[in-house]
C-alpha positions in Angstrom: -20.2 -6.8 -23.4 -17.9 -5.6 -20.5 -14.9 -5.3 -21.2 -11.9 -7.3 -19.1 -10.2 -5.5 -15.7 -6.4 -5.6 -17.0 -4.5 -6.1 -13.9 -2.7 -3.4 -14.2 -5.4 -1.1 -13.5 -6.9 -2.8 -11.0 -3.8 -2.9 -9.0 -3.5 0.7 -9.7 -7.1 1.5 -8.4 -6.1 -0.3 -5.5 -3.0 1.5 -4.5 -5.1 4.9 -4.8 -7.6 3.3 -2.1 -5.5 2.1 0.2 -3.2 5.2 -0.2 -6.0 7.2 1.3 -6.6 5.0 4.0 -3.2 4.9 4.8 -3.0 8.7 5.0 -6.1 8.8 7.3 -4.1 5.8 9.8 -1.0 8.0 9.9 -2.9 11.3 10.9 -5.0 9.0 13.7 -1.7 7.5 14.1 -3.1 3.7 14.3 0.1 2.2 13.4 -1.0 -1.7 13.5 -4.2 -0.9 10.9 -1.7 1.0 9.3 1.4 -2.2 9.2 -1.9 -4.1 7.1 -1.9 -1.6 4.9 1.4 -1.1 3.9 1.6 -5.1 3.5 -0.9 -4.3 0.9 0.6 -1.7 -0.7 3.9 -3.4 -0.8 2.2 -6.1 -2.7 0.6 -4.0 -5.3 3.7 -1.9 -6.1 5.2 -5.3 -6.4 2.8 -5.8 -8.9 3.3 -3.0 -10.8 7.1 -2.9 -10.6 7.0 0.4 -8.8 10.6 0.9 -7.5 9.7 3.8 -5.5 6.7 2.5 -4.0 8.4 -0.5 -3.1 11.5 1.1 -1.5 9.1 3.4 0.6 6.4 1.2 1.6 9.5 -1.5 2.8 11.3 1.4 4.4 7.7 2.8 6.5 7.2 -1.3 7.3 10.5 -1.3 9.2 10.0 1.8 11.2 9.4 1.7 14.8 5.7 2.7 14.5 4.9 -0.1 13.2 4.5 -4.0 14.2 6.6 -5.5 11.6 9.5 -4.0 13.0 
């Protein structure tokens, strides 16, 4: 029997994935695919409590590169 995904981990698998496709928006320097991604991030370090995560994913949101700010 399989065991259950604890949310945890899931959101932790997550924030690796998208981390990597963030890194590959930056150095292609698509800043709008890169504003969804962050959203996402920002979500799952919510998630996860993540102080850090949080502070830098808001801060990288607000820059000028991106269409949130």
């Amino acid at each position: 029997m399989q065991q259950p995904i604890h949310l945890p981990t899931y959101v932790y698998l997550s924030i690796r994935c998208l981390e990597n496709v963030a890194k590959r928006y930056r150095a292609e320097q698509w800043w709008e695919l890169l504003s969804d991604v962050l959203v996402d991030l920002l979500e799952c370090a919510k998630k996860t409590q993540n102080a850090t995560d949080i502070v830098n994913y808001s801060l990288e949101l607000m820059s000028k590169r991106t269409r949130l700010s």
